[in-house]
C-alpha positions in Angstrom: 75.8 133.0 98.5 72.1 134.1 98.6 70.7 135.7 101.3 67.1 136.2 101.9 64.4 138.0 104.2 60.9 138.4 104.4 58.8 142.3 103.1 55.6 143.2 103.7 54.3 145.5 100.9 50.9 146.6 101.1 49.2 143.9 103.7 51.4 140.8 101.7 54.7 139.0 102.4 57.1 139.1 99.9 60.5 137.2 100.2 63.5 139.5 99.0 67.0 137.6 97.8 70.1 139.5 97.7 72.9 137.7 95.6 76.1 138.9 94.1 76.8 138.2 90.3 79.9 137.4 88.2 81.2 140.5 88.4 80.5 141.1 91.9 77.7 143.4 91.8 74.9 143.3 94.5 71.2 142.7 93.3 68.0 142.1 94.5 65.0 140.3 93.7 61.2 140.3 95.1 58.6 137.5 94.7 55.3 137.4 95.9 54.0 134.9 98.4 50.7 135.8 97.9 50.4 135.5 101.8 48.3 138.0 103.9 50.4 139.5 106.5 48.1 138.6 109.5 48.8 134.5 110.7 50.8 133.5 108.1 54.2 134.2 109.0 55.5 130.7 109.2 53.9 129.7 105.7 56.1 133.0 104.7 59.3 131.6 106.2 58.4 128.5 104.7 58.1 130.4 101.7 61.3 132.2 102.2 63.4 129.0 102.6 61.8 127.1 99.6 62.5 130.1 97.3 66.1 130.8 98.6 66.9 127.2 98.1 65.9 127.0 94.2 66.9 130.0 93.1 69.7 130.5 90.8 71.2 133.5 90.3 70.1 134.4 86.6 72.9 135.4 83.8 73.3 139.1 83.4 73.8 141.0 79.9 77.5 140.4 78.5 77.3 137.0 80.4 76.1 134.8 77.5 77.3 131.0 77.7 76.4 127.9 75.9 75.7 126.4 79.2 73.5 129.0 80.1 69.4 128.0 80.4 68.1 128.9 76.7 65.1 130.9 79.2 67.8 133.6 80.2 69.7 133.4 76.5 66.1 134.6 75.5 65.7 137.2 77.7 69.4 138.7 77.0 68.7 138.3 73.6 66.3 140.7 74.1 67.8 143.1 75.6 70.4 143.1 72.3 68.1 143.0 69.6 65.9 146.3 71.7 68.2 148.7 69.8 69.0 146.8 66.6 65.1 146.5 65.9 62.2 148.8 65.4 59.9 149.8 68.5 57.1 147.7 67.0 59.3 145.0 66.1 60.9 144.7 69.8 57.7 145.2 71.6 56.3 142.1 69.7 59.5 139.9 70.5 59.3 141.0 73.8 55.5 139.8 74.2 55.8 136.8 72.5 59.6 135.9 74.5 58.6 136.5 77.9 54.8 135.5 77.9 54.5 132.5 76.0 58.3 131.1 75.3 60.6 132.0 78.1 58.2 130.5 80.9 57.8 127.3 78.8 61.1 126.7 78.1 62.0 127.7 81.7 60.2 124.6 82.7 62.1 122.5 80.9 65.5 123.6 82.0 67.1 123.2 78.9 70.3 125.1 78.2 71.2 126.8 74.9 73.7 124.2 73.8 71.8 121.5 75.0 68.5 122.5 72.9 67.7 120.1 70.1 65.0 120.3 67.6 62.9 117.8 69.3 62.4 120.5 72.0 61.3 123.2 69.9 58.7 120.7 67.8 57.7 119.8 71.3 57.0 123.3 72.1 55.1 124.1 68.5 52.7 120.7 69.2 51.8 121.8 72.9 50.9 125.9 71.7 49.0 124.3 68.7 46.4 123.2 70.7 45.8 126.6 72.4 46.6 129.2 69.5 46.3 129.4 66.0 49.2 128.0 63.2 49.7 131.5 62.4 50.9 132.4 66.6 53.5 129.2 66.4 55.1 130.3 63.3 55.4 133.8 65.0 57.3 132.2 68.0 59.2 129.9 65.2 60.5 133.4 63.6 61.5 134.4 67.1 63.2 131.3 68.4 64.8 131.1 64.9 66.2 134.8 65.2 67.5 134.3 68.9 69.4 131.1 67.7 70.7 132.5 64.4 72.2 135.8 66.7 73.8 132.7 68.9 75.6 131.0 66.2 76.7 134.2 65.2 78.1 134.9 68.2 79.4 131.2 68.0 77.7 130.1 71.4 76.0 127.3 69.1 77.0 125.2 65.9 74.1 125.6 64.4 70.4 126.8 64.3 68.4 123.7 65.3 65.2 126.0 64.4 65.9 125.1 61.2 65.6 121.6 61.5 62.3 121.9 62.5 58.9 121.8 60.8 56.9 124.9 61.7 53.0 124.4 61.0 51.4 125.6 57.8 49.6 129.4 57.8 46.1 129.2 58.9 43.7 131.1 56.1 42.8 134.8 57.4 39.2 135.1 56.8 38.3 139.1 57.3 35.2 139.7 58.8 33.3 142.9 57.1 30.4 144.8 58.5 27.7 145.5 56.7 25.5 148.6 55.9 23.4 148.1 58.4 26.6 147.2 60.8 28.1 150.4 59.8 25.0 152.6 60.2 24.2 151.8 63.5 28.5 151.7 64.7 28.2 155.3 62.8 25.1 156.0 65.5 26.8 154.8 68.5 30.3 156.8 68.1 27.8 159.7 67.0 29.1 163.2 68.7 32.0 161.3 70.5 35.9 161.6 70.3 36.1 158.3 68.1 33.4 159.4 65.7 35.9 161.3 63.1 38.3 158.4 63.2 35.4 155.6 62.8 33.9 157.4 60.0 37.7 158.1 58.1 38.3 154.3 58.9 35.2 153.2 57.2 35.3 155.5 54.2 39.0 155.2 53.1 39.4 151.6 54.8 42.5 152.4 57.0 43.9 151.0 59.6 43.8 152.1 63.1 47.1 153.3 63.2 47.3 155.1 59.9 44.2 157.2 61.1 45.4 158.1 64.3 48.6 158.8 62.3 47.0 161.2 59.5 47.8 164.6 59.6 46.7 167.9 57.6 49.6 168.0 55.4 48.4 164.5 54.3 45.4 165.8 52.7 45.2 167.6 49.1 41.7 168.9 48.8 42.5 170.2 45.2 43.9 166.9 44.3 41.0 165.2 46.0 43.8 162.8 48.2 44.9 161.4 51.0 48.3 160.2 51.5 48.9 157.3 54.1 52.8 157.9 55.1 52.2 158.4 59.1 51.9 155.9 61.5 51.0 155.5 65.2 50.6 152.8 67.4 50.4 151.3 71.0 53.1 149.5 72.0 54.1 147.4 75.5 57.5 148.3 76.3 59.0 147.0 79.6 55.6 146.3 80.9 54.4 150.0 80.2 52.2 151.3 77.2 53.8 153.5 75.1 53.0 155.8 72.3 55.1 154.8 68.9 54.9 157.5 65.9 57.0 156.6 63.0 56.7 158.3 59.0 56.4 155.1 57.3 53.4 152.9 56.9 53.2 148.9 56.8 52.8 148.1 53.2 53.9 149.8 50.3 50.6 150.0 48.8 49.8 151.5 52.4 52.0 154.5 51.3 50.2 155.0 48.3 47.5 158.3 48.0 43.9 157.2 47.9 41.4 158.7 45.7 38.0 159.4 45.8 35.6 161.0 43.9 32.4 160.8 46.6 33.8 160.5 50.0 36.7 162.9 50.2 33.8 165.7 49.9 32.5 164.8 52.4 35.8 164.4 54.5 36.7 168.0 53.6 33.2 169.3 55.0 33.3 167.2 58.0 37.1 168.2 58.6 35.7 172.1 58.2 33.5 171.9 60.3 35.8 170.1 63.2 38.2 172.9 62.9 36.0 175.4 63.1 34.4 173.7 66.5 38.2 173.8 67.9 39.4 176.8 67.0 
């Protein structure tokens, strides 16, 4: 049985549910009406009665059926794989899943058994005309990992992802400033926060996170190198922006020291002098 009333939050109606699930647990969910409060309360209890009578109480974590909508396998799923998986690696399944997949497949109202191939090439065709080949075969890795986790778990016979064809890599074409580009970025960030990090990007060719990730003991001045083994990076996490450090770097080659017989001269002086400013 769902129950239901009407919130106002901050000048707007919201209608609240209150449902118990399998295990006969209260919970509560808000959605918003995007009504004003003043001379719309009928619209709201319109509202209220619409929304009460479609929604369906969604499938909690350790509920996973093979009747249950593939949209809420997803999103458990996810909440399985968040400590089996890196931060970065969960906080891009959890983009892609619940921004691009879960709501299209929601639409559909297909359930996890019920999903056949012809649903997923479906979904690759319609993205393919917004996004690049390279995004679809992102959400093909996804939606293959989901379904391989529920054959595992024997909720499926098989992994229909791999029945279908996912489209071919797009070619990356890097974009590269210039010398005059990089003179006048070098003149902007000039006596700011970011101009150390520009200038070590620039110079050594590093990646955003492997700059903001260097440290001193990364650095032989006698040696003349720098060692990239330090990472961090911005993730989304639950909606929030997080912090991730982690002592590992993408590639391999990433991991590597980097030489130089010009610029790390000049790195040395320009690090001398920062740390003298600080101190």
């Amino acid at each position: 049985m769902v129950s239901g009333h009407l919130q106002v939050k901050k000048g707007f109606y919201y209608v609240v549910l209150s449902y118990y699930n399998n295990n006969g647990k209260r919970r509560v969910k808000y959605f918003s009406t995007g009504l004003p409060e003043k001379g719309n309360k009928r619209k709201a209890e319109a509202e209220l009665a619409r929304i009460r009578s479609e929604f369906v109480p969604p499938q909690e974590v350790g509920e996973l059926a093979s009747d249950m909508p593939f949209a809420d396998y997803l999103l458990e799923w996810l909440e399985i794989v968040k400590v089996r998986v890196k931060a970065t690696t969960f906080s891009s399944y959890e983009q892609m899943v619940k921004s691009v997949i879960e709501p299209y497949f929601r639409k559909k109202a297909v359930t996890l058994q019920g999903l056949e191939a012809r649903h997923i090439q479906q979904f690759y065709s319609e993205k393919l005309k917004t996004v690049k080949p390279n995004s679809v075969i992102h959400y093909h890795a996804v939606i293959h990992q989901a379904l391989k986790y529920a054959m595992k778990t024997d909720l499926v016979t098989q992994n229909v992802a791999m029945k279908v064809d996912r489209p071919k890599k797009n070619d990356y074409q890097p974009v590269f400033l210039d010398a005059e580009e990089l003179q006048h970025l070098f003149e902007v960030v000039k006596g700011t926060k970011l101009e150390l990090p520009v200038l070590v990007a620039a110079f050594y060719g590093l990646r955003r996170g492997e700059v903001c990730g260097l440290k001193w003991d990364a650095i032989d001045f006698e040696r003349g190198t720098i060692t990239i083994r330090h990472t961090v990076t911005s993730l989304q996490v639950d909606g929030k922006t997080k912090m991730y450090a982690q002592d590992s770097a993408k590639t391999k080659s990433s991991r590597a020291s980097l030489k130089s017989s010009t610029n790390l001269p000049f790195f040395k002086v320009y690090l001398s002098v920062s740390a003298s400013l600080s101190s």
